[in-house]
C-alpha positions in Angstrom: -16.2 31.3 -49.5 -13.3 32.4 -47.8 -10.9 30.3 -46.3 -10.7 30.5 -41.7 -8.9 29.3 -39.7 -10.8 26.0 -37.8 -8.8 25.4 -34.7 -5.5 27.3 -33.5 -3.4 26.5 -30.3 -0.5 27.0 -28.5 1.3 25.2 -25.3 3.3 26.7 -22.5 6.4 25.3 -21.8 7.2 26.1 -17.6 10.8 26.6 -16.4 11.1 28.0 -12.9 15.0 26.7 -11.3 17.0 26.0 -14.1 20.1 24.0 -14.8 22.5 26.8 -13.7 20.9 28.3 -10.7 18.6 30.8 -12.4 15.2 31.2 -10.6 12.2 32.7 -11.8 11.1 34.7 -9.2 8.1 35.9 -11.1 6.8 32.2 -11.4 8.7 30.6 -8.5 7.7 33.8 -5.9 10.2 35.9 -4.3 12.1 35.5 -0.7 9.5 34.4 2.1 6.7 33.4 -0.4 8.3 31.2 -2.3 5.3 28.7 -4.0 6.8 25.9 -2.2 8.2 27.2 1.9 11.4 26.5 2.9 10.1 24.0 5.4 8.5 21.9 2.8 11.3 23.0 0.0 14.0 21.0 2.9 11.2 18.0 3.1 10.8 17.5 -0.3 14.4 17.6 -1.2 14.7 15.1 1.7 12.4 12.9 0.1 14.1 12.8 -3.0 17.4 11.9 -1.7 15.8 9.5 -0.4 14.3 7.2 -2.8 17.8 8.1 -4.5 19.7 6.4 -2.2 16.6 3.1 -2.6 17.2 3.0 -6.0 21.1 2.3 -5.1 20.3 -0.1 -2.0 17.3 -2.1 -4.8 20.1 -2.3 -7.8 22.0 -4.7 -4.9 19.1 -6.7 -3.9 18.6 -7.2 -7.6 22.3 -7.9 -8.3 22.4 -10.3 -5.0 20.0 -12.5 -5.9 17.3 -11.1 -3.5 15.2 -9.2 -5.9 13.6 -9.5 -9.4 14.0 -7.0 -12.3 14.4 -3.3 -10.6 13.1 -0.4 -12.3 15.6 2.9 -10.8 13.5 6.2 -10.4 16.8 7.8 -11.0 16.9 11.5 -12.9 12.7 11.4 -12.3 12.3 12.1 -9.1 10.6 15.5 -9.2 8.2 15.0 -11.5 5.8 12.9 -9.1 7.2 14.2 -5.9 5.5 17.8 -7.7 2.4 16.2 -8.1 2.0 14.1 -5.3 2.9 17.3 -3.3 -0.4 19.0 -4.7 -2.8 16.8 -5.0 -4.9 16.1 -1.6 -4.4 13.6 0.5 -7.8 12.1 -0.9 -7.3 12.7 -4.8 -6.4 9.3 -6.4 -3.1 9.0 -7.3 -2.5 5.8 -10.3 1.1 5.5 -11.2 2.9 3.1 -13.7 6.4 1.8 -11.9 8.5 5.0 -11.8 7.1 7.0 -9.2 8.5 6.0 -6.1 9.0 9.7 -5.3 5.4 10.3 -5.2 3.9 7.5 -3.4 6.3 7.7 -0.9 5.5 11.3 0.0 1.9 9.5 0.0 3.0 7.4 2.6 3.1 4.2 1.2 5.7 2.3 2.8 8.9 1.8 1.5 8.7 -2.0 2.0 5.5 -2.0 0.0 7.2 -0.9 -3.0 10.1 -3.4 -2.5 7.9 -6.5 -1.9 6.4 -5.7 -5.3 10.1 -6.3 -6.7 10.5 -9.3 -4.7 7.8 -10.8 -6.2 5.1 -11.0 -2.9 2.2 -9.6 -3.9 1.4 -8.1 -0.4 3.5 -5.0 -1.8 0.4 -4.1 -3.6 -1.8 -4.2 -0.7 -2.2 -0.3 -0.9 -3.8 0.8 2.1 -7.1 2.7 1.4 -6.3 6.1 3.0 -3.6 6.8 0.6 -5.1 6.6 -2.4 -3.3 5.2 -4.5 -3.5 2.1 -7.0 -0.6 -0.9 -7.0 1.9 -0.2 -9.4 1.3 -0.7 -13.4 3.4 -2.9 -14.9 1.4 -2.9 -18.5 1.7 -0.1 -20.6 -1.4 2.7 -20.9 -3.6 0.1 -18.6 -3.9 2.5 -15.6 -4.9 5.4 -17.5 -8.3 3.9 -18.3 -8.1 2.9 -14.7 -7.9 6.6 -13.4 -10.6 7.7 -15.8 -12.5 4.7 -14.2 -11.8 5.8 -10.5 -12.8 9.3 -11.0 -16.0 8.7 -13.2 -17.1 6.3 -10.2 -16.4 9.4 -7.4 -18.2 11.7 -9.7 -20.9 9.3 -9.8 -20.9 9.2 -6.3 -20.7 12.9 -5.8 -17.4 13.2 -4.4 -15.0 16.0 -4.5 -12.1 14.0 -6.0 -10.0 13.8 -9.1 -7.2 11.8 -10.4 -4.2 12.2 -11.4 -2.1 9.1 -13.8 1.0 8.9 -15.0 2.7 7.6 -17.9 5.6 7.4 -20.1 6.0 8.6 -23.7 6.0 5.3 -25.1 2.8 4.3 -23.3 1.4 7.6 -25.4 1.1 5.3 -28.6 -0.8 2.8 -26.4 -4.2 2.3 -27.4 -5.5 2.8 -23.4 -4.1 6.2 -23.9 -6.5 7.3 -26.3 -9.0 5.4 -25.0 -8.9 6.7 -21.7 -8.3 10.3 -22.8 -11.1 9.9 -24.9 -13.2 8.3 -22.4 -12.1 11.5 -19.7 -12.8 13.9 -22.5 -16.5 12.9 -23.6 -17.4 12.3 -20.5 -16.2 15.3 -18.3 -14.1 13.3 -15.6 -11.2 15.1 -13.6 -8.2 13.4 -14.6 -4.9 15.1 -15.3 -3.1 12.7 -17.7 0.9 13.2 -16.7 3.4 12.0 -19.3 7.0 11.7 -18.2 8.5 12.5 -21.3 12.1 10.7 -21.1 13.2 10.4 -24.3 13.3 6.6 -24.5 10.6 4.0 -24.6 13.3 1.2 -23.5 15.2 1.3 -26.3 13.4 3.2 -28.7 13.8 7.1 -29.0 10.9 9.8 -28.7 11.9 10.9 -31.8 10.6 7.5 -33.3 7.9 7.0 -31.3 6.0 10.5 -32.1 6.8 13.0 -35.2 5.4 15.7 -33.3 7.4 18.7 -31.3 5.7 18.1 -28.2 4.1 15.3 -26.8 1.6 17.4 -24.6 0.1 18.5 -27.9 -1.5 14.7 -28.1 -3.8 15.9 -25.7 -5.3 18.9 -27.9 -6.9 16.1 -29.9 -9.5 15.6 -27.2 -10.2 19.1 -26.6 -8.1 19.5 -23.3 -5.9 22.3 -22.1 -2.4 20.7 -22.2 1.1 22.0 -20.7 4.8 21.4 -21.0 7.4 21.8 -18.7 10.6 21.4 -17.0 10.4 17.8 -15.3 13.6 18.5 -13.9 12.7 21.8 -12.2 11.1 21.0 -9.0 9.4 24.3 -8.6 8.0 23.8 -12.1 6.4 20.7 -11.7 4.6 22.5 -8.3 3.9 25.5 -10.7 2.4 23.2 -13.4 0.4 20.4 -11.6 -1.3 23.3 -9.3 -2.5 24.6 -12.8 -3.3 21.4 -13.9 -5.3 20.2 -10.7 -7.1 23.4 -10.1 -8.4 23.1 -13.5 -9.8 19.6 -13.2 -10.9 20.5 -9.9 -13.0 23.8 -10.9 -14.3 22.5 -14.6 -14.6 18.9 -13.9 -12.8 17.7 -17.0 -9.6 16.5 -18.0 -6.3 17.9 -18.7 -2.5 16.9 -20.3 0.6 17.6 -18.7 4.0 16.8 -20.1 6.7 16.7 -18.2 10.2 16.4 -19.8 12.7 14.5 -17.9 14.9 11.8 -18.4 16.0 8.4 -17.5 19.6 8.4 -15.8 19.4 4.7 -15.3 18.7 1.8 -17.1 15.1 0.6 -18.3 15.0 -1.8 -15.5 17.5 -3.9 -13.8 17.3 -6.2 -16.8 18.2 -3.5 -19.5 21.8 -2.0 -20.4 21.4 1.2 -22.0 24.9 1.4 -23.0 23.6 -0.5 -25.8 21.6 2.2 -27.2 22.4 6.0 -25.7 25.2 7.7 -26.3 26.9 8.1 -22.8 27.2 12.2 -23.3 23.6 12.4 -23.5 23.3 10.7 -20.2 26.4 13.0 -18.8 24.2 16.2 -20.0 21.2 15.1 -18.6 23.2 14.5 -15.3 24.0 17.7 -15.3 20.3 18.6 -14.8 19.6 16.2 -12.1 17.0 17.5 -10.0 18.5 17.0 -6.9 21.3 18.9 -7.5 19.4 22.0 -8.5 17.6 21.7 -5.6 20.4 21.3 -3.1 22.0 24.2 -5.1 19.2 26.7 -4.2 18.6 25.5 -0.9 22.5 26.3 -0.5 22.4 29.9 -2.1 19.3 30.3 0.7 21.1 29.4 3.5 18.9 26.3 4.3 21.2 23.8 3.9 24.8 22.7 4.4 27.3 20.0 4.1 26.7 19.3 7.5 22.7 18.7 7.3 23.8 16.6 4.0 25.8 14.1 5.8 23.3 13.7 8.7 20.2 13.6 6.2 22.3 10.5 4.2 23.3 8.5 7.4 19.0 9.1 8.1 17.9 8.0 4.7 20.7 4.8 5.1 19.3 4.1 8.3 15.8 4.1 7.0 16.6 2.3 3.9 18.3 -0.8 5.5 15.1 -0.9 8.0 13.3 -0.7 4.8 14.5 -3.8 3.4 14.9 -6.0 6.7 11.3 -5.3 7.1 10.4 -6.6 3.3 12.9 -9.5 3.7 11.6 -10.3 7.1 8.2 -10.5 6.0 5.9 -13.7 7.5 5.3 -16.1 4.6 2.0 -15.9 3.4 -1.0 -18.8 4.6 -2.1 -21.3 2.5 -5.3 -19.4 2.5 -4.9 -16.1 1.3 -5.1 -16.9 -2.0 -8.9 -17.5 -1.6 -9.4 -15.6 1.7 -7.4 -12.3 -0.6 -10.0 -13.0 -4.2 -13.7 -12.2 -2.8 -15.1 -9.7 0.0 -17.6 -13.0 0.6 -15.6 -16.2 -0.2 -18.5 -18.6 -2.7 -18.9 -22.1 -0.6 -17.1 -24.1 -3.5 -14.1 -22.4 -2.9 -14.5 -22.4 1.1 -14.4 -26.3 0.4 -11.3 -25.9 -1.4 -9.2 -23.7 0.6 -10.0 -26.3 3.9 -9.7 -29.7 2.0 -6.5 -28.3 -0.2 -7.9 -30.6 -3.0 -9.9 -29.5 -6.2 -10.8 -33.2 -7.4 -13.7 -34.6 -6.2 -12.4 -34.8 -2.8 -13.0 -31.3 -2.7 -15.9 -31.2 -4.3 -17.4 -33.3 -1.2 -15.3 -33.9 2.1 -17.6 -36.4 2.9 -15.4 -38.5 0.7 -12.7 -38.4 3.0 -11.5 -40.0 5.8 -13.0 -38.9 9.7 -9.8 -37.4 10.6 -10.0 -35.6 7.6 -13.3 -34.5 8.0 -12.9 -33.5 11.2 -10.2 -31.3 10.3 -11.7 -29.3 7.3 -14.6 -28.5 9.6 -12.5 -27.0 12.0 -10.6 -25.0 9.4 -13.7 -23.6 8.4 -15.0 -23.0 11.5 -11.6 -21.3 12.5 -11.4 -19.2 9.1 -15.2 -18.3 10.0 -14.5 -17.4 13.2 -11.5 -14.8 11.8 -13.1 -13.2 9.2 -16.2 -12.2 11.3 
């Protein structure tokens, strides 16, 4: 028999606003239908700037002692601004740690984000009408997450999809597969959103995959995947609105890659210096997002020096509220580390969150002295009293 051809494919890579000012007008739209306005074009590049100028006031917190390890969004700040941009306000949203960006165009609040860091775990208190999970320290664990999320609103019959994201390194994870897998067989609206950046910490994409593309890891499972500028604001609209419209109208998954790159460090803990060449970094800087961005906005007439320095004395202002409001933060109860683990509390634990004691004191208060007695009961009755 003759040989055939079994399987064939090919990937789009999408550039709309490159490095030098060129502009697609084909993809991107022409003057006065541009596929993102001018009004939101001004909004989004304010957003970026931003969480720019947070990454600079969190690298001091970190280097003052009043913060943990930091990780900067710096260089990736378009590619889940783009996304967060098109998905509804009622899609799920499940990052890792480097999409600031996005949730903040969410509306999660700055301080939430920056409590995390601090170490309070009240940052990841995500309130329920934004949609989105706390943030992913573990590699590939929120990806099976999302595909979790989403099979439970198809279940339920809800219009809603998901949309994770995910480095290049966390690609090799076994959760990646997993969950793509999972997504595939299953028919769950996910878009799976790596944030190709060229280093896994310290070890180069070029180590971690063979392959020319990392989008192509999703042809495996039989989805449509796409490749494009991470960079190019425009492009990552362009590309997710692809993406999203085809997990919204088919009901199954898709694979975006998004190729960006890391200007700062790993984390706060990290010194790349160690293992990048500095010219790669200064190339890469030379495609910053936000510059190509201000760039066009200039060309257009929609922005100036003038709205620069008032939008960065704004974002300063807001910033340094930001942070007194995370560092000004009540300290937490006693209790909210039971009152925080079950909707309904169990009565053992009731015992020990008004007696303080896990022995056999706590076990029975009836051990201890009146005044003692007397006290847990009206704990209880108190912490009753609140949570109904």
């Amino acid at each position: 028999m003759p040989i055939t051809t079994a399987y064939e494919a090919k990937i789009e890579h999408i550039s709309i606003l490159d490095a030098k000012g060129n502009f697609d007008e084909k993809l991107g739209g022409a003057a006065g239908k541009l596929i993102i306005p001018d009004a939101d074009l001004v909004q989004l590049y304010s957003a970026m700037v931003s969480c720019r100028q947070l990454d600079e006031v969190a690298f001091r917190l970190q280097r003052s002692g009043r913060m943990g390890t930091y990780p900067q969004n710096m260089g990736q700040e378009a590619t889940s601004l783009g996304a967060a941009y098109v998905l509804r306000k009622d899609d799920w949203m499940v990052t890792c740690y480097r999409e600031n960006c996005g949730l903040f165009w969410r509306g999660v609040p700055k301080e939430a984000i920056l409590l995390h860091w601090m170490g309070d775990e009240r940052g990841n208190a995500m309130p329920k009408p934004h949609w989105v999970t706390p943030i992913y320290v573990p590699l590939g664990t929120q990806m099976l997450h999302a595909a979790g999320l989403t099979l439970a609103a198809k279940y339920r019959g809800e219009d809603r999809i998901a949309c994770t994201f995910f480095g290049d390194g966390a690609s090799s994870e076994g959760d990646f597969h997993e969950a793509c897998n999972f997504a595939a067989s299953l028919h769950i609206p996910v878009v799976f959103v790596c944030q190709n950046n060229f280093w896994a910490i310290s070890t180069p994409s070029t180590i971690n995959s063979a392959a020319s593309t990392f989008a192509q890891r999703g042809l495996s499972y039989g989805m449509p995947c796409l490749q494009c500028d991470g960079n190019d604001l425009f492009a990552t609209v362009y590309t997710m609105r692809k993406a999203v419209e085809h997990a919204r109208t088919t009901g199954t998954p898709c694979f975006v890659e998004m190729v960006t790159y890391r200007l700062g460090d790993h984390t706060t803990a990290d010194d790349a210096k160690r293992y990048r060449d500095q010219s790669e970094v200064d190339a890469w800087k030379a495609r910053d997002p936000i510059i190509r961005v201000r760039q066009f906005m200039t060309k257009r007439k929609l922005w100036d020096d003038g709205k620069e320095a008032a939008l960065a004395e704004r974002v300063e202002r807001e910033n340094a509220e930001a942070v007194a409001r995370a560092e000004g933060i009540a300290l937490p109860g006693r209790s909210d580390f039971f009152d925080s683990m079950y909707a309904e509390t169990p009565q053992d634990l009731l015992i020990q969150r008004d007696t303080m004691q896990t022995h056999s004191l706590g076990q029975d208060p009836s051990q201890l002295p009146v005044e003692a007695q007397e006290r847990a009961a009206q704990l209880s009755a108190a912490a009753a009293a609140t949570h109904h």
